[in-house]
C-alpha positions as CSV (number, residue, x, y, z in Angstrom):
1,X,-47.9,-21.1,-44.0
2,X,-49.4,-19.3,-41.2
3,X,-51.1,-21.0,-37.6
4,X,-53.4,-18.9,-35.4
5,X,-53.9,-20.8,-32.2
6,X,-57.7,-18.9,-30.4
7,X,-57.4,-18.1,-26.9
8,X,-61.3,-17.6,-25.0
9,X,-61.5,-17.3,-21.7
10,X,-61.8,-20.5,-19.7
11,X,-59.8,-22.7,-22.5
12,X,-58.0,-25.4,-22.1
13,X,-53.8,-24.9,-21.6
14,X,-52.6,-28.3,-22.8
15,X,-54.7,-27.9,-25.4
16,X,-53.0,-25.1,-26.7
17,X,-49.9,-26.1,-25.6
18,X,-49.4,-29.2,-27.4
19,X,-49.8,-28.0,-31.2
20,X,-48.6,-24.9,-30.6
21,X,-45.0,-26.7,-29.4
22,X,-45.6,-29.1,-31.9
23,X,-46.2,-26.4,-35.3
24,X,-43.5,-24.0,-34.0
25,X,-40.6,-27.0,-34.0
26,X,-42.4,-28.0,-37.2
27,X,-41.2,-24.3,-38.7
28,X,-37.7,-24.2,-37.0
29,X,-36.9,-28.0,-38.6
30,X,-38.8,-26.7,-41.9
31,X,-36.8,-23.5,-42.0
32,X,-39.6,-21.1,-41.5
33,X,-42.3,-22.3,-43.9
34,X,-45.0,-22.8,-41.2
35,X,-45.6,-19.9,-38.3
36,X,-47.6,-20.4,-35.6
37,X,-49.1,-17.1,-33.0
38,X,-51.4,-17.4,-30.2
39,X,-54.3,-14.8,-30.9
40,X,-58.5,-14.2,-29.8
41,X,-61.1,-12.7,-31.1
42,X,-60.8,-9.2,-29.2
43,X,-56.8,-9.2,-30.3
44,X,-54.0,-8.7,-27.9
45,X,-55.0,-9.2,-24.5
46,X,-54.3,-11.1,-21.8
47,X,-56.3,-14.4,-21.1
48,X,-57.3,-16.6,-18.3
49,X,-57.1,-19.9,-18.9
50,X,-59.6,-22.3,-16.9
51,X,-56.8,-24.3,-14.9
52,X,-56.9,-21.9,-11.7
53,X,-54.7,-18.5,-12.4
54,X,-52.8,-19.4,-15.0
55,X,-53.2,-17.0,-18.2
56,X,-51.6,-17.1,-21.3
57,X,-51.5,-13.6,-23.9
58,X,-53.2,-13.4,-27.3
59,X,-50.3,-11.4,-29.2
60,X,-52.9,-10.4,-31.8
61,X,-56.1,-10.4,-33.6
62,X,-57.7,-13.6,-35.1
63,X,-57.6,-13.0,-38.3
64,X,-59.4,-15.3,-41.3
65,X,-58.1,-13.3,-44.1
66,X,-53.7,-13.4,-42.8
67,X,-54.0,-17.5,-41.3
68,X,-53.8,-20.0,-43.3
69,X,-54.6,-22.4,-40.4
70,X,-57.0,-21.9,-37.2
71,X,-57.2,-24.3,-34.1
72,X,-59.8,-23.6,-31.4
73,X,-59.1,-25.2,-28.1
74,X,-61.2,-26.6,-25.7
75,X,-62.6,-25.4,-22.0
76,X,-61.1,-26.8,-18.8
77,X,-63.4,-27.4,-16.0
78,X,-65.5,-29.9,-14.8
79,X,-68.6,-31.1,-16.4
80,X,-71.7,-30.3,-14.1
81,X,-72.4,-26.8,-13.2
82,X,-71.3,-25.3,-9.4
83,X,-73.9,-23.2,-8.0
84,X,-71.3,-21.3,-5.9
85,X,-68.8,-20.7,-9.0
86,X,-71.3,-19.9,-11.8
87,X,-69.6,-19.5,-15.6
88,X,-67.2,-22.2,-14.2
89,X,-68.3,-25.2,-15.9
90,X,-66.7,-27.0,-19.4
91,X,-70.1,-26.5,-20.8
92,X,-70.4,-22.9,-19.7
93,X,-67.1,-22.0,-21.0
94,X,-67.7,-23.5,-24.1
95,X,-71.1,-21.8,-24.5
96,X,-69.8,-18.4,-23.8
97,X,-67.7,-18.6,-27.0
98,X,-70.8,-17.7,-28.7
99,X,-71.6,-14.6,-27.5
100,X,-68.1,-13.3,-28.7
101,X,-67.5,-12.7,-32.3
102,X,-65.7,-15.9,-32.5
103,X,-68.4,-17.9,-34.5
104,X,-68.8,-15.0,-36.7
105,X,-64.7,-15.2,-37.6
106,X,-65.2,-19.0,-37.1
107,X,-67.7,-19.0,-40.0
108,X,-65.7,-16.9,-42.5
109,X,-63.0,-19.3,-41.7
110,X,-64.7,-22.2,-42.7
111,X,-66.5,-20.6,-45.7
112,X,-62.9,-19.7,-47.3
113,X,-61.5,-22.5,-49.2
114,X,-58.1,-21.3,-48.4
115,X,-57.9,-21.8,-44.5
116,X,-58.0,-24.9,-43.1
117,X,-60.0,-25.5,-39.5
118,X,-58.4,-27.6,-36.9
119,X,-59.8,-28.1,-33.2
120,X,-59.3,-30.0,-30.0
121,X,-61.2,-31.7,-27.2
122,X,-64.5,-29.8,-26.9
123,X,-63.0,-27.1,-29.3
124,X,-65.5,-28.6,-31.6
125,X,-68.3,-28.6,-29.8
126,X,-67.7,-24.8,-29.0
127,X,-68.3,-24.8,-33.0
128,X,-71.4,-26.9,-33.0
129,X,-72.9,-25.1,-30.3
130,X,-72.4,-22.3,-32.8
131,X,-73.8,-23.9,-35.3
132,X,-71.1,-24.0,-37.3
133,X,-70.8,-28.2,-37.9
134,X,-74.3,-29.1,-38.5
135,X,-73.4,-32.1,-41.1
136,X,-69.6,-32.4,-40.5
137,X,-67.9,-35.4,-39.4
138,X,-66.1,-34.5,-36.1
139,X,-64.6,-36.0,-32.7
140,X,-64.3,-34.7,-29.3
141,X,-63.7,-35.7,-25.8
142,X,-65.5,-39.1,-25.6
143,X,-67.9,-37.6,-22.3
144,X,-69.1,-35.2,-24.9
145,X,-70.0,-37.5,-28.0
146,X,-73.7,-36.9,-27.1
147,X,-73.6,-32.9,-27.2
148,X,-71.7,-33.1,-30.7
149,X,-74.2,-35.2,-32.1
150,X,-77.0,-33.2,-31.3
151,X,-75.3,-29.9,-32.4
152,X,-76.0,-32.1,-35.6
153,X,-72.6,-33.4,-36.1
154,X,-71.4,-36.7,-37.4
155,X,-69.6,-37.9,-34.4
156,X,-66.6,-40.0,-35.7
157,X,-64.6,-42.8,-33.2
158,X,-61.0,-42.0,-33.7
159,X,-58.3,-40.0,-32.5
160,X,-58.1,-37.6,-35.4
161,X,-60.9,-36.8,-38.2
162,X,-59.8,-35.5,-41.1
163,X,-63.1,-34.0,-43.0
164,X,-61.3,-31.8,-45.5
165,X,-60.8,-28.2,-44.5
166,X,-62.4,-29.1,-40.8
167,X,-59.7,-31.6,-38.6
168,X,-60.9,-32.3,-35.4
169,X,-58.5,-34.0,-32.3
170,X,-60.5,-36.2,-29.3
171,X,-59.3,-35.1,-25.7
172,X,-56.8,-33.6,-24.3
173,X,-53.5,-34.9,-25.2
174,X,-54.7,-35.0,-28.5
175,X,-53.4,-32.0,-29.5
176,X,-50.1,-33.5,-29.6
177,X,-50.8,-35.8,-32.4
178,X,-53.0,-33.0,-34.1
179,X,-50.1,-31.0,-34.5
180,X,-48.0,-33.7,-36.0
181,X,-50.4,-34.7,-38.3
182,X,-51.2,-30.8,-39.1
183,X,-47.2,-31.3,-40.2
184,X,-47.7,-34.1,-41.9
185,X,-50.3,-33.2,-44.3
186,X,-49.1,-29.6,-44.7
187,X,-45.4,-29.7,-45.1
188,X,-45.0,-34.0,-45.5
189,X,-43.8,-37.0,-43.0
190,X,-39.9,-35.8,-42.9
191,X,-41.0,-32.8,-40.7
192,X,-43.4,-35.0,-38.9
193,X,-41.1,-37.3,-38.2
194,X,-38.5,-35.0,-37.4
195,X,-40.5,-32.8,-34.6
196,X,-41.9,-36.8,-33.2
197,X,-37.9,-37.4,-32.4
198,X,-37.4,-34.0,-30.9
199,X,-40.2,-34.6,-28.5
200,X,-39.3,-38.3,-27.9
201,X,-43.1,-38.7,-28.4
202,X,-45.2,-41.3,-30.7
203,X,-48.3,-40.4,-32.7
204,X,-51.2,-42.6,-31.2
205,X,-54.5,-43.2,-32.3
206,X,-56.6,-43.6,-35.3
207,X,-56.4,-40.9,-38.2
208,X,-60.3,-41.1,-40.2
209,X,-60.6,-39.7,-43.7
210,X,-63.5,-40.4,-45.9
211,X,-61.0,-42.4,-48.2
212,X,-61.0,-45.8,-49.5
213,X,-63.6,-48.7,-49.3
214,X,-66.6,-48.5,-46.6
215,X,-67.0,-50.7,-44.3
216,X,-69.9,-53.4,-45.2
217,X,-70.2,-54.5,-42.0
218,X,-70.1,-52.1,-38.4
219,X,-68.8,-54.1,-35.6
220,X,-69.2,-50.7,-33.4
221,X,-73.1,-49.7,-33.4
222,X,-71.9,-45.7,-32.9
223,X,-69.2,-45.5,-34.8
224,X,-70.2,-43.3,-38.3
């Protein structure tokens, strides 16, 4: 099995950080069976992240037809627009992604059966201001539940939602459990477990599937 991790500029470090740590120790304790690269949509290139100067490299292409898995980061910045540093903004970032040929791979990605989608924080409302998600059930940061939904998502109240090929992590730090659960679902709880006690770190949160009974009564008036 093979990751692609997207680098655009403006993303998010920790948010591609945290899985990718989390899918490469899943491969070493799985003895190679998952890979994991850090790639964009232009290929190799060097890439500033939005956290002052630091940059991370894209080794390689994004590439639907040679991943197996694709996770899409978020932006780091801060939520209202500065006059003096325009394009600086989360939402800025996040809407520059679509005037790159990521939606266009993004789509393809999400149209083949065979790849599964993953995102964290606002990576998925860089899709759903694509208009990639219209329908979907997603999460994102909780400051940007209101964007989602009117990129015509299903906004979801947990940690992780699993909608089938689409899997979508809440803020930051999420990525961390993203990636164990990522392991869990793709290579079974032994790995999971075994990368949680090599990080000293405990999955948190809510997982959602569409699985089981539905609720008959909603306690929380948003919550989908």
């Amino acid at each position: 099995m093979h990751a692609q991790i997207v680098l655009f500029d403006g993303f998010d470090p920790m948010d591609v950080v945290g899985p990718y740590e989390v899918l490469y120790a899943g491969g070493l304790a799985s003895g190679g069976a998952l890979s994991v690269e850090l790639v964009s949509a232009e290929g190799p290139r060097t890439v500033m992240s939005g956290s002052g100067e630091l940059a991370m490299t894209a080794t390689a292409t994004l590439d639907v037809e040679h991943a197996d898995l694709i996770i899409v980061p978020g932006a780091s910045g801060l939520f209202e627009p500065n006059a003096d540093q325009p394009g600086s903004s989360l939402p800025e970032r996040l809407a520059a992604t679509t005037e790159t040929e990521l939606p266009v791979m993004m789509r393809r990605a999400l149209d083949d059966p065979g790849v599964l989608v993953a995102t964290v924080c606002g990576g998925s409302l860089a899709l759903a201001m694509a208009g990639l998600l219209e329908g979907r059930r997603a999460v994102t940061h909780h400051l940007a539940v209101d964007a989602l939904a009117g990129g015509g998502v299903i906004p979801i109240q947990a940690r992780i939602v699993d909608d089938g090929d689409l899997i979508t992590a809440g803020g930051v730090t999420s990525g961390l459990d993203l990636g164990l659960y990522l392991l869990e679902r793709c290579l079974g709880p032994r790995i999971s477990l075994e990368v949680e006690a090599l990080f000293d770190y405990e999955r948190r949160g809510t997982v959602w599937s569409a699985k089981g009974a539905e609720p008959v009564i909603t306690f929380a008036p948003d919550a989908a």
